[in-house]
Every structure is written in C-alpha cells, then in structure tokens.
C-alpha positions, 0 to 999 in steps of 0.5 A: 504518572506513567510517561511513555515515549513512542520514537518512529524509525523512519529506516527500521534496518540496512542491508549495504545501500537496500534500507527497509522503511517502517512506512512500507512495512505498515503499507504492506501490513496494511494491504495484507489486512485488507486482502484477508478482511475482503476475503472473508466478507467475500466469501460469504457472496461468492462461493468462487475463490477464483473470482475472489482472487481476480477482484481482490488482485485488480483492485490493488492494480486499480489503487496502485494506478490511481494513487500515481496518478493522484499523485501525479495531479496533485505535484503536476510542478514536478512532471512539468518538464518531463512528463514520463518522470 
C-alpha cells in the first residue's frame, strides 16, 4: 500500500522580514485562472477586448471590496472600537 504524506508550508520562502505565504500564491494562481477562463468565454460574446478588459478588471475591484466588507460584518467585535481599522 502506497502512503503519501502531503505537509502545507504556510511561508513557502524569506526574503529578510518579507515572507511569501502559499495561501497567497494559491489567490493569485486562483485569480489568474479565473481571468484567463472569463476571457475565453467572453470572447466568444463580445468581440471588444477592451470591453473585456473593463468587466474583468471591475470585477476584481468588486470581489476585493465585497470580500472586506464580508469581512468587516462578519468580525464587527474587531472594528467596534475603531471603525477605520
């Protein structure tokens, strides 16, 4: 039987005090996919790259903002004494 054993590095490398964390290279990787999957459905819909250009980057502004806020409502205990934290 075959047992393979899978360890999560939480700081993948340091460089001095600036760590890179494997949750936000799988964001990033994530958010890459998911620009370049938009892309090619959209293409097929509107010819205007531009205007592919404009929906895919308002919609990350629109994921970043609403996740914050989610965020935000869901740790209110943490923002209560200062709400611009």
């Amino acid at each position: 039987m075959l047992h393979v054993t899978l360890i999560m590095y939480p700081i993948l490398f340091s460089i001095g005090s600036f760590h890179i964390f494997s949750f936000s290279i799988f964001l990033i990787l994530s958010w890459v996919v998911f620009s370049f999957v938009l892309w090619k459905s959209l293409r097929k819909v509107i010819s205007d790259e531009q205007q592919i250009f404009d929906l895919m980057f308002y919609s990350t502004l629109v994921s970043i903002v609403s996740s914050r806020l989610t965020f935000v409502v869901f740790h209110f205990q943490l923002f209560a004494d200062t709400p611009l934290k």
